[in-house]
N, C-alpha and C positions, 0 to 999 in steps of 0.2 A: 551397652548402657549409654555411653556417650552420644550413641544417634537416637536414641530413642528422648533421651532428654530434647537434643535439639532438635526432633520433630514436635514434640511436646509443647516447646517454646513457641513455634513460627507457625504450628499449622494448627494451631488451637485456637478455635473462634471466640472473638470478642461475645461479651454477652447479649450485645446489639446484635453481631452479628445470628446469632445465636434463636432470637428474638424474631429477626425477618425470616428466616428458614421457615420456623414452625408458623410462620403467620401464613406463608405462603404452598403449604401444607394444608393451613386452614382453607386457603383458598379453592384448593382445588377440590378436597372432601365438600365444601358448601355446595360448590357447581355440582356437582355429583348426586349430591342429596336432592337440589332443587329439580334435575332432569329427570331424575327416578320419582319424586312428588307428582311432578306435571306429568308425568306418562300414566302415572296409577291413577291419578285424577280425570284424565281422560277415558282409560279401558273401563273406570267405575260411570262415566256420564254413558260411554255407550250402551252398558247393560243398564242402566235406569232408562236410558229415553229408547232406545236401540239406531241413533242417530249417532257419526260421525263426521258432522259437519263441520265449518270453520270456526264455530267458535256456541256459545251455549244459547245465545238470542236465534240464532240460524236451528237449532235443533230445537228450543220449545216452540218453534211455530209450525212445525208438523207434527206436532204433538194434537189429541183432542182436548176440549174443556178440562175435562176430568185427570185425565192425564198429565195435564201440568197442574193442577189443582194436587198430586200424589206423589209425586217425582220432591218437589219440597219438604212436603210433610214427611214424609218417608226418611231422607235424607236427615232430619229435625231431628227426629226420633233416633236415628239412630246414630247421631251428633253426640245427643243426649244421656243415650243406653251410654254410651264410647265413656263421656264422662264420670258419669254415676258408678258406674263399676269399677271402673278402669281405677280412679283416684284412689279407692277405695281397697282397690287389693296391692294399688302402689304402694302405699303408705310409707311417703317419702316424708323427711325430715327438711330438706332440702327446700330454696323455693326453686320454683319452672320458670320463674320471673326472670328474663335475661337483662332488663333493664335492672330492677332491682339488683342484681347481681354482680351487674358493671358499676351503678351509680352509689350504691350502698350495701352491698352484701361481700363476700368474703371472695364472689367470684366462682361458688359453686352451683350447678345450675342441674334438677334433678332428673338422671334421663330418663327412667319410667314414668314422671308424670310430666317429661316432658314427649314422650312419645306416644301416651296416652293424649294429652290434649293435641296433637300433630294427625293422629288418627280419627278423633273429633272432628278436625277440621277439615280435612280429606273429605271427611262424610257430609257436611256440611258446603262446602264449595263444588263438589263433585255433581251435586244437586242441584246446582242452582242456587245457591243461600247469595242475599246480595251482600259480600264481603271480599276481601280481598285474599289470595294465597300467599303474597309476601308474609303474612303474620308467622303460619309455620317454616315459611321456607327460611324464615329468621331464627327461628326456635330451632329448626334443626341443626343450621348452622354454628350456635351458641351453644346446644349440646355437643355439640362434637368438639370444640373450642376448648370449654370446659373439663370434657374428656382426655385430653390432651396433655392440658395443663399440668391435670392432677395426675397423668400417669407420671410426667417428668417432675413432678414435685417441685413443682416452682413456687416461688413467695405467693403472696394473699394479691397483692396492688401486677405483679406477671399475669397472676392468673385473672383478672380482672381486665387485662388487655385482652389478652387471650380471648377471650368472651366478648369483648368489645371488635376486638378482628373480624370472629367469626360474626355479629351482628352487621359489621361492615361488608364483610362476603356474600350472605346473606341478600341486605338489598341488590349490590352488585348483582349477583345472579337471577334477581327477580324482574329488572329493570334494563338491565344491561348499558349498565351506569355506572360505574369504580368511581367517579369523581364523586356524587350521590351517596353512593355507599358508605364512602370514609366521612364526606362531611355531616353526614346524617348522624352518626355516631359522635363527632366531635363536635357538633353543633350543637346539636338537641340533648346527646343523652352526658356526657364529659363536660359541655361546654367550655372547651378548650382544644383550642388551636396547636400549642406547644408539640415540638416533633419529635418528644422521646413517646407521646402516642399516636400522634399523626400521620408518621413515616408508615411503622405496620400497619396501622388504616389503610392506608393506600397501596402496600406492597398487599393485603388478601385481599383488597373487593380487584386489582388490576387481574392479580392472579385469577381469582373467580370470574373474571368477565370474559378473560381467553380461556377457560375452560369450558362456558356453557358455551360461548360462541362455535367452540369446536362440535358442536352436538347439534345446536340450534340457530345457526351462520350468524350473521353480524352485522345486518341490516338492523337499521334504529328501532324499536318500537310504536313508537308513530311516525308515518311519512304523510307528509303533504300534498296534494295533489298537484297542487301548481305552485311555483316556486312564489316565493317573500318578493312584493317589489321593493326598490327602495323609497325611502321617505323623499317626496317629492318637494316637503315643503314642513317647516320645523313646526308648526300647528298639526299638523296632520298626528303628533306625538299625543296631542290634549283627548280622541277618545281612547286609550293607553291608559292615561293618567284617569280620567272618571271610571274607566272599568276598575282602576285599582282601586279608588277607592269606596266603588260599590261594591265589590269584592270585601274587603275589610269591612264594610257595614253587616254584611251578609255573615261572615265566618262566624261571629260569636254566636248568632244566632243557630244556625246550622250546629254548632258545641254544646248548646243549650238544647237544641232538641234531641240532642242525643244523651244528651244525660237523664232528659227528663223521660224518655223511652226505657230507660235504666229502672231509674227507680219505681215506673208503672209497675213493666213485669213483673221487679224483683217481688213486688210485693202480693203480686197474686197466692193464694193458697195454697198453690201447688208444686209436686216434686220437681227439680230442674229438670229433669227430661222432657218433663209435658210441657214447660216453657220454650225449650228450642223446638218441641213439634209445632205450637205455635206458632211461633216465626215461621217457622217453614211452611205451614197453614197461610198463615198470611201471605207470603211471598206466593205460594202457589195461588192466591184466589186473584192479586193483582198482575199475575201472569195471564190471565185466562183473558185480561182488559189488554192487555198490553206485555208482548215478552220480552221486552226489553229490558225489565225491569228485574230479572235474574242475571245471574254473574257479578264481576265486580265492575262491568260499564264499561270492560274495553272496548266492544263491537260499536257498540253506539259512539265512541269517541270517534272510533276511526271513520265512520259513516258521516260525522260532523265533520273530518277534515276533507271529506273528496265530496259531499253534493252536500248542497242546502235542505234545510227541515224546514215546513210551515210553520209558521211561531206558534200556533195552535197545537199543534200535535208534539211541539217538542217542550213546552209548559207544561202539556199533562205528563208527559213520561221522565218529566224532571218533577214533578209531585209525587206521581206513583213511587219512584227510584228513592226520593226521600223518606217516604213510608216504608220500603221493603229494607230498606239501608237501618232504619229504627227500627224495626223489628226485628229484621236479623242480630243487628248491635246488641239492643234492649233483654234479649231472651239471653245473653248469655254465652252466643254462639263463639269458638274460636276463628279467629282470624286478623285481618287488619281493615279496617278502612280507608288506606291510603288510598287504592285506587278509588273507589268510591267519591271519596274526598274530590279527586281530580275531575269524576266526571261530572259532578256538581258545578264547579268552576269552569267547563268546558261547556256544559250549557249554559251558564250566566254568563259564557263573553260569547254563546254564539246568537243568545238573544240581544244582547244590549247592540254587535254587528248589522241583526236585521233593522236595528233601531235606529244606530248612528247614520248606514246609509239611506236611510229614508229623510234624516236632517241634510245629510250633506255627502250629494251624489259622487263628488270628482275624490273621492278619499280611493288610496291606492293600496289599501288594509282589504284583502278579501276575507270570508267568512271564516277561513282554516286558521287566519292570522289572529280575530278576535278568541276561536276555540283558544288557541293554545296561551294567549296571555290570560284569558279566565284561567284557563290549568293551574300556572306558574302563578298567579294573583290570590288565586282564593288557599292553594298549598299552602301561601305564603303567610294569609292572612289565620290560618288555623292551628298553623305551627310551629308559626311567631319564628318562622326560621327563612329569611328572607334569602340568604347567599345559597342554602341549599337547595330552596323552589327554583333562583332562578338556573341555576348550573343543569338542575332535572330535568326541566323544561328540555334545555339546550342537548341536552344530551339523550332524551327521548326523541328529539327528532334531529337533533346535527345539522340545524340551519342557522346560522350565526346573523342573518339579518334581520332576526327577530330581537336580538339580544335588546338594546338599546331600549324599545316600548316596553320588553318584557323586564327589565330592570327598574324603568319607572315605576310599572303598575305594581310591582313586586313588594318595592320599599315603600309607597303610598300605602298597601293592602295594610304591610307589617304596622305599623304607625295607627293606621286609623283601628283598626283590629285591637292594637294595645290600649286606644284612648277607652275602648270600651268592653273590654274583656281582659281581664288583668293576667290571663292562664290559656295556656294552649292546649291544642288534645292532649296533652300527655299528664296533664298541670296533676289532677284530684289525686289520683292512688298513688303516687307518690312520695304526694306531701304528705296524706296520714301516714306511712309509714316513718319519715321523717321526722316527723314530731314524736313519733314513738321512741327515738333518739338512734337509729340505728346508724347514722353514718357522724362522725365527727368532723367537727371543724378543723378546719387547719391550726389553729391556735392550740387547740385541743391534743393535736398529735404528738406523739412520743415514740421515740427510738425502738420501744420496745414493741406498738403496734404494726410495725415492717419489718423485725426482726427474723433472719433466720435463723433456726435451731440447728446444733450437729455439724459444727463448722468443719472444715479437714484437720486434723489437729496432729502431732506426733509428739510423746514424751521425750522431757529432755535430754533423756538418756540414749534416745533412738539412734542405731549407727544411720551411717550414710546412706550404704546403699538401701535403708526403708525410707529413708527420708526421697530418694532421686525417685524409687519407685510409687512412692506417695505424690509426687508432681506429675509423674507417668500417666495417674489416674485422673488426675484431675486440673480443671483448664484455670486453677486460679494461681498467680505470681508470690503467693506468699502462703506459707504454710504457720499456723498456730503454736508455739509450743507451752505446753502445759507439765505442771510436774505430777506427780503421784497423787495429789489429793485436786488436781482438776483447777489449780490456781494458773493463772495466762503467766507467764515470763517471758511475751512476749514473738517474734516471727523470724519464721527462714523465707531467706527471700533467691528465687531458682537463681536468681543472676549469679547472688553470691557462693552457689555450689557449683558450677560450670568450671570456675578454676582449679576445684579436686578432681575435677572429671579425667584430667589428663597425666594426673599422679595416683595410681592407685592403693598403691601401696600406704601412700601417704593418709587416702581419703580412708580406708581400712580402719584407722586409729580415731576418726573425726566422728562428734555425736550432735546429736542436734544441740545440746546445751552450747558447743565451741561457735556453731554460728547462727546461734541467734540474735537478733535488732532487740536490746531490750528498752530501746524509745519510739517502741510501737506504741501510735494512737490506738487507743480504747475508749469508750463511749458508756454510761451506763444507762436502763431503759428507760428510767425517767428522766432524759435529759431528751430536750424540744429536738423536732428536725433540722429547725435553722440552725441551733449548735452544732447538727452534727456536720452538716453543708458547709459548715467554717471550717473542721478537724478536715474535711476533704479538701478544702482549699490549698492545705499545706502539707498534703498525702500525694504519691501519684499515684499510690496503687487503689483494686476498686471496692476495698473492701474494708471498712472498720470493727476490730473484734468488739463484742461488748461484754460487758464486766459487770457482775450483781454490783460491787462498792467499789472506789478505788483503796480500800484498806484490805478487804479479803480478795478482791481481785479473781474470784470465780468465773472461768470462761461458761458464760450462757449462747451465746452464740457468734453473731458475725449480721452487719448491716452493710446492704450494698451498695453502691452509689447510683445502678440505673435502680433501683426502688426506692430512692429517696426521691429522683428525680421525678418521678411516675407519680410518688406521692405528693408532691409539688404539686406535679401540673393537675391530676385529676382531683384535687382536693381545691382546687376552687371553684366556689359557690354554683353547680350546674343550674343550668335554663331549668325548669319546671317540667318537671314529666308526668310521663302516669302509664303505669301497663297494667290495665284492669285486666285487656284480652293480651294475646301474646303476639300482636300484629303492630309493626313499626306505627301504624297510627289507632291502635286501637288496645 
């Protein structure tokens, strides 16, 4: 008994500790889920096109007319069928929303209708739909997060990290980016930096980025052809600085057309299925001009980074790409348009490059230089999340003497962006839901919204050795005790059982009543969080009991200090979101 207590003690994890384990669990389940996405995504492009080339632009151009004209619609359709049924026999209570779920929901997130809409998207991306596959590979990562959570029964504001991990894992594996990943999550969706959620942000997207790396090596996502010179002269920074802030002129615009693409479809006559054939109708007719304009615009970026476009031909397939990009958005489709987002931005700096060196010849910015500060400029500019575009940038292609112009145009884009669009992609569906009052203010909060129920407790009559074996089970330093009608009188604390450990005879005679604290802190659930952040000030241990009154003194349950902390930090006022699709930018 005596060792098993002092293993009990020393080798029992902190709940932080506790905390990175499973985040890092999360991590690797994301990478997992993301490898097995992108491999089904692929076996489904082969049997649509019956090409297995490098990437989806390469396989519709040995497609015929008609055949890329069918390969979309097809795909649409059966995007659509996926949805309309699927939701339908789900009949979740739950939302699918991982955003919702982190920034306002209790942290539950639905897995059949989040594996229905993940199957959607499959179908939709696998086709050619111009969207992006980070949106599911997030959703899936968020359901399994989710999953997790609620098997281990964790608090509301845990399992809301939990889900926030897994959305963090998620981009990681998508981009093969951990720094991206966690910021994306604390930036945009928490809006908060604080490290009792920042830490696991970055221990599952690291974790998920050595996992997919292990499957799909570890070369950057975009590489450049010829390396960054350096700034030869502190002017050479100023077209940097105008691309940002044509970029930021540009973004709202670009937000606007996508909503206004929203509300066309939605309001067509007809059933959602025949809206995503649509889109995929569309995208297949503006394939048949140009097939660049399927996928989510990686092939084209990387074509932008290693030869020059005539400015002519790369105008039209930056129109077409805006068309299929609103149509695919507009109809409904799941997915994200982050990448999308990026290729936009990677043609507006690799036109404004062919422009600047036509002004001013001796500039040492080659073409791959102005793509990728469009990327990081216009991300910047759309997602009102300036430190995260530029870290993406940096870590899509691991060349740091971009940083410096990409930092200018970045915080230019974010500014000028805000002067004239007040909301970023993510702004609309989540502010209705907000208003609908689903999430509370920090003012608002109360002990009793964080509380956990069914704390460890043992009556006070309880001998010893249920008391030693009640620490046995369980990793917390102080045990409840309660009498016969469920009234608190107060805590055992393991320390102070250790010294009967080595008299037993003694310890035989001892009940919980002989050692219990009976000026244990308690808390009752209408009292604010800040009150209770003070009873911890002058507590060490990590948990305050709470009490319906202090006159009947009913144990309701126990409030823990990493969930007061969590409820601090992610309870301040987040950036503006919106998950209409289930794609980090969409």
């Amino acid at each position: 008994m005596r060792l098993r207590v002092w293993l009990a003690e020393f080798l029992r994890p902190t709940e932080l500790q506790a905390t990175l384990f499973w985040a890092g669990i999360i991590g690797v389940l994301s990478a997992l889920a993301s490898v097995g996405f992108r491999d089904l995504a692929k076996v489904i492009h082969i049997v649509l096109t019956g090409y297995s080339g490098d990437g989806y632009v390469e396989s519709f151009k040995q497609l015929t007319w008609w055949h890329r004209l069918l390969v979309p619609s097809l795909g649409g359709l059966a995007a659509g069928m996926t949805l309309y049924f699927g939701m339908r026999l789900s009949q979740a209570k739950s939302s699918t929303d991982y955003m919702e779920a982190i920034a306002l929901g209790d942290g539950v997130v639905s897995s059949r209708s989040s594996l229905v809409k993940c199957a959607s998207a499959l179908c939709s991306i696998s086709s050619g739909g111009s969207i992006g596959r980070e949106g599911p590979l997030v959703q899936l990562a968020a359901m399994l997060a989710s999953l997790i959570g609620r098997r281990q029964r964790v608090s509301t504001v845990q399992l809301r990290l939990y889900v926030a991990c897994g959305a963090a894992a998620g981009i990681a594996s998508a981009y093969n980016a951990p720094i991206t990943g966690a910021l994306f999550v604390a930036e945009i969706i928490l809006g908060s930096l604080a490290m009792e959620t920042f830490g696991p942000l970055v221990f599952a997207s690291v974790i998920s980025t050595m996992t997919v790396q292990k499957f799909l090596g570890s070369d950057p996502l975009y590489q450049i052809s010829m390396p960054i010179t350096r700034l030869t002269s502190n002017w050479e920074i100023l077209p940097a600085a105008l691309l940002g802030l044509g970029a930021g002129l540009a973004a709202p615009w670009f937000l606007r057309f996508l909503r206004w693409c929203e509300r066309m479809l939605s309001r067509l006559p007809i059933p959602a299925y025949l809206r995503l054939t649509l889109g995929g109708l569309i995208v297949g007719a503006l394939a048949i001009v140009s097939p660049e304009v399927v996928g989510n615009g990686y092939s084209v970026i990387n074509q932008l980074l290693h030869r020059e476009w005539l400015w002519s031909g790369l105008l039209l397939v930056l129109a077409l790409k805006l068309v299929a990009t609103g149509a695919t958005f507009g109809s409904g489709a799941v997915g994200g348009v982050f990448t999308p987002t990026l290729f936009v931005g990677a043609c507006l700096g690799s036109l404004w490059g062919d422009a600047w060196r036509m002004v001013w010849h001796g500039t040492s910015f080659g073409s791959g230089v102005f793509v990728l500060i469009g990327m990081g400029a216009f991300l910047a500019g759309t997602t009102q999340a300036p430190l995260m575009a530029i870290l993406m940038v940096f870590e899509l292609t691991l060349d740091y003497q971009i940083i410096l112009p990409l930092m200018l145009a970045c915080v230019l884009s974010h500014y000028t962006a805000r002067a004239f669009e007040g909301e970023s992609i993510y702004a609309e569906s989540l502010r209705r839901k907000r208003h609908g009052g689903a999430r509370q203010q920090l003012s608002a909060l109360r002990v009793g919204d964080i509380m956990r129920h069914e704390p460890p407790t043992v009556l006070e009559t309880a001998p010893f050795a249920e008391i030693a074996q009640k620490f046995i089970k369980q990793r917390f330093n102080y045990l409840y005790v309660v009498d016969a009608e469920n009234r608190f009188q107060g805590a055992v604390s393991l320390h102070d059982i250790k010294a009967h450990l080595n008299e037993p005879d003694l310890a035989a005679l001892v009940i919980a009543g002989d050692l219990v604290i009976q000026e244990f802190p308690a808390v009752t659930p209408d009292e604010s969080l800040m009150d209770a952040l003070g009873r911890f000030t002058r507590h060490d241990g990590e948990r305050l009991a709470v009490i319906d009154t202090p006159g009947s003194r009913h144990l309701l349950g126990s409030i823990a200090k990493t969930d007061l902390l969590l409820a601090l930090a992610e309870h301040k006022e987040p950036t503006e979101i919106s998950a209409q699709q289930v794609g980090p930018a969409g």
